[in-house]
N, C-alpha and C positions, 0 to 999 in steps of 0.2 A: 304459294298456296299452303305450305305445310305451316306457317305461323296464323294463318285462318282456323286449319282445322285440328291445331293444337290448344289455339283457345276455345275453338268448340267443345273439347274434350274434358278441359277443366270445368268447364261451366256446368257438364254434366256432370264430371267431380265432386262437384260441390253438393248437386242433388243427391248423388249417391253419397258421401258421407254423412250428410247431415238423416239423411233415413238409416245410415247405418250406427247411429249413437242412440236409436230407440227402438232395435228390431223389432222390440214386444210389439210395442204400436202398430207394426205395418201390416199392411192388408194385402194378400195377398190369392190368387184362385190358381185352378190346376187348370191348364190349357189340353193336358192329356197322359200318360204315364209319366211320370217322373219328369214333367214337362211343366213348369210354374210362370208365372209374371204377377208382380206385384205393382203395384201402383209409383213406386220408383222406376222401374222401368219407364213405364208409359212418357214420367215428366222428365225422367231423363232425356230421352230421345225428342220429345218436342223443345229441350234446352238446345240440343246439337241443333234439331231443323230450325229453329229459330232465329240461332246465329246467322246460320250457313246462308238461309235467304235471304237474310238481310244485306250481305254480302254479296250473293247468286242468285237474283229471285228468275235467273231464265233456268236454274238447276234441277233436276230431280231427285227427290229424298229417296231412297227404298232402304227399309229399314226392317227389324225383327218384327216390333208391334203395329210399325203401317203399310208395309208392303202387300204390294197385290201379289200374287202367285207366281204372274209370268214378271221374270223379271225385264224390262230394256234398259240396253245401255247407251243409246243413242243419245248424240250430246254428252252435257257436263251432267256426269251422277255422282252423287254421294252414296255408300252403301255404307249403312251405319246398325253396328249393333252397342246399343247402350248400356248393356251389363251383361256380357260375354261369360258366364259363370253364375248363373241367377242362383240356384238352388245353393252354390257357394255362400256366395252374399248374405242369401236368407238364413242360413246356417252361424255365420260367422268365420267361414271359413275361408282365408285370405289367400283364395287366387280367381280372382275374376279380374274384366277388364272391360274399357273402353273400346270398341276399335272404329276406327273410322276409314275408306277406302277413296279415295279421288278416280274419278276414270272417264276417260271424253270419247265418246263413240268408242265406248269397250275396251280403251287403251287405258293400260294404270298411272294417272300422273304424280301421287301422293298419297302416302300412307300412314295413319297411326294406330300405336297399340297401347293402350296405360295403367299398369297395373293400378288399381286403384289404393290398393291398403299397401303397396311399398314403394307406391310413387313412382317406380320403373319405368320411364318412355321409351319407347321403340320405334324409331321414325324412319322414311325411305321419300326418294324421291327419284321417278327414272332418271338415272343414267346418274345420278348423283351420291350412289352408297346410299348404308343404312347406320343406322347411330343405336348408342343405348347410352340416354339420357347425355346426349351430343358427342360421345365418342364412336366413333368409325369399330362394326362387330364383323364379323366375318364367320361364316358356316364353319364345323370343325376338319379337319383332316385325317382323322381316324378313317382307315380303308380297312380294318379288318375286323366282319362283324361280330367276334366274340367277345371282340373292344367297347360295342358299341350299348350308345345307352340310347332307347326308343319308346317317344312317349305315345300314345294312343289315348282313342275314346270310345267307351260303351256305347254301344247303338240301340241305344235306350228307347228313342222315338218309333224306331224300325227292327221291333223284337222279333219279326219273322226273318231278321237276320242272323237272329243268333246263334244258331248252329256253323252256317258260314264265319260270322266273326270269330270262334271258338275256336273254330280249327286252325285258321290264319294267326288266333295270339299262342296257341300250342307252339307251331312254324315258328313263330319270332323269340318265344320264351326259350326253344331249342336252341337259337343261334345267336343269339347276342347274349350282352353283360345283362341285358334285364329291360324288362317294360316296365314305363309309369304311366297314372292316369292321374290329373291333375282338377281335371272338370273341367278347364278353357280351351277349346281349338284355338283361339286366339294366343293365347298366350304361350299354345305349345306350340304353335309354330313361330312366335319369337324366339320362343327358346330354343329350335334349331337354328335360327338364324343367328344367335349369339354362339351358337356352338359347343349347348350347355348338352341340348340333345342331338343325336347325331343323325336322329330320321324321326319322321312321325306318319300314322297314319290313322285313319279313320271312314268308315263305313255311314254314308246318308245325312251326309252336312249341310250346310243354308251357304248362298250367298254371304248375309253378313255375317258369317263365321269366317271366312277366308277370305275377303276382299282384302283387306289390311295386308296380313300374312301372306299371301302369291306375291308382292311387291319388294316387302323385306327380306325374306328368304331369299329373292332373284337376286335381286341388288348386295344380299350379303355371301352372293356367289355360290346358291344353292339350288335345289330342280325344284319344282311342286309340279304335279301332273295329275291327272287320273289315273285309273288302274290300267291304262292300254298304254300310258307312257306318253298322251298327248298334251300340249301345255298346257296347264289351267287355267279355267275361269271361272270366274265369278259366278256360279252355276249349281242348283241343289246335284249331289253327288259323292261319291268316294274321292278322297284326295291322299297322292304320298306326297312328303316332303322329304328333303333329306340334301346332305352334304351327296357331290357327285357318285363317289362312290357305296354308299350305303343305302341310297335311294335306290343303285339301281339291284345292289341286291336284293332290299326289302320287297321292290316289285316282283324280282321272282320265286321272295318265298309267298310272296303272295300267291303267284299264277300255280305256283306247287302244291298249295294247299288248296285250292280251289277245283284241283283236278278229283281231289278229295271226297268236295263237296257234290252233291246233287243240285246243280244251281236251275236244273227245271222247273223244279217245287218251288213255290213261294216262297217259304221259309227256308228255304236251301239246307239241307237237313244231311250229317253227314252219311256219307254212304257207309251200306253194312258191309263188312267184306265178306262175309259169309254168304251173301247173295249176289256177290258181284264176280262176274266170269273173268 
């Protein structure tokens, strides 16, 4: 299956290049704050379900630009996101990606990540290891997190998180070598899985943001979870990633700095200490 949905990948390759040698041209609307799709996207993603049915038509697509809300995973699903990095793309700025997720009644069978402007594949399949551009990667082994380098993402979509997230990257910029923010959840969590980053995490993500990524990080002997440290899924929500030992610190500077926060409120807003007993 992973030679199926690696030529799905390219085929959306294709789309996504050929709209990226005339950005002026592309047409593009705001879906909501800092939130974009262009019209590459759309035919991107109709190139992947295309293929794929042709190949699976008993399969179900759910994807960025067609998915319903709720997600199921019952049966063979593809969860596909076809320009993991949009605002990137639109910009010119080269880290977006491909990702593609296999998974049969909620089990992960195969996974792709592609960067698209440096050609980087990122592939898994259970129980069979993860590759970068066919060589065998592995999470890093860095255990001490002053060592560590940890990529994260604004939670751009869910700004009445922001005081929550704020506090959480204070906590992590206190104890490691330093955060980055790249714009792809895809592509940062290959990059923990190549072992370039040593944890990642993120606040209000989509399914096809991490379908791909839960598979490769596992396979390239790494955790991804939610914030309670249960395994992940494919599921709108918080996710940590991370090499064993750095994941599970980052979870509790997470739970540290959230003691912080006021998470009653909405917007999770941090507490004053001048008001607190």
């Amino acid at each position: 299956m992973i030679d199926e949905i690696t030529n799905a990948a390219w085929q959306a390759a294709r789309v996504i290049q050929a709209g990226a040698e005339d950005r002026g041209a592309l047409t593009w609307e705001s879906k909501g704050t800092s939130d974009f799709v262009s019209e590459v996207d759309r035919n991107a993603e109709h190139a992947i379900a295309d293929w794929l049915l042709e190949l699976y038509p008993e399969a179900a697509i759910i994807g960025e630009e067609l998915s319903p809300d709720e997600v199921s995973l019952e049966g063979l699903t593809f969860i596909v996101d076809p320009i993991d990095g949009t605002t990137n793309y639109l910009h010119g700025y080269p880290e977006y990606a491909v990702s593609i997720g296999a998974y049969d009644n909620g089990e992960p069978l195969a996974a792709l990540i592609l960067n698209v402007a440096s050609r980087d594949l990122f592939t898994a399949t259970r129980n069979g290891g993860a590759t970068l551009n066919g060589e065998p990667i592995r999470v890093s082994s860095i255990s001490d997190p002053t060592r560590a380098l940890v990529g994260t993402g604004f939670p751009f979509k869910h700004l009445e998180y922001i005081d929550r997230y704020m506090s959480q990257f204070e906590a992590v910029m206190r104890g490691t070598a330093g955060v980055r923010r790249a714009g792809s959840a895809a592509l940062d969590l290959a990059t923990v899985a190549a072992g370039q980053f040593d944890a990642f995490w993120e606040l209000g993500l989509s399914p096809w943001d991490v379908a791909a990524g839960i598979l490769i990080i596992q396979e390239a002997g790494g955790i991804v979870t939610d914030l309670e440290g249960n395994p992940a899924k494919p599921v709108h929500g918080p996710f940590v990633a991370g090499n064993p030992a750095i994941h599970e610190w980052l979870l509790d500077a997470i739970h540290n700095s959230d003691k912080r926060v006021d998470l009653s409120q909405s917007d999770g807003q941090r507490k004053n200490p001048k008001t607190q007993a």
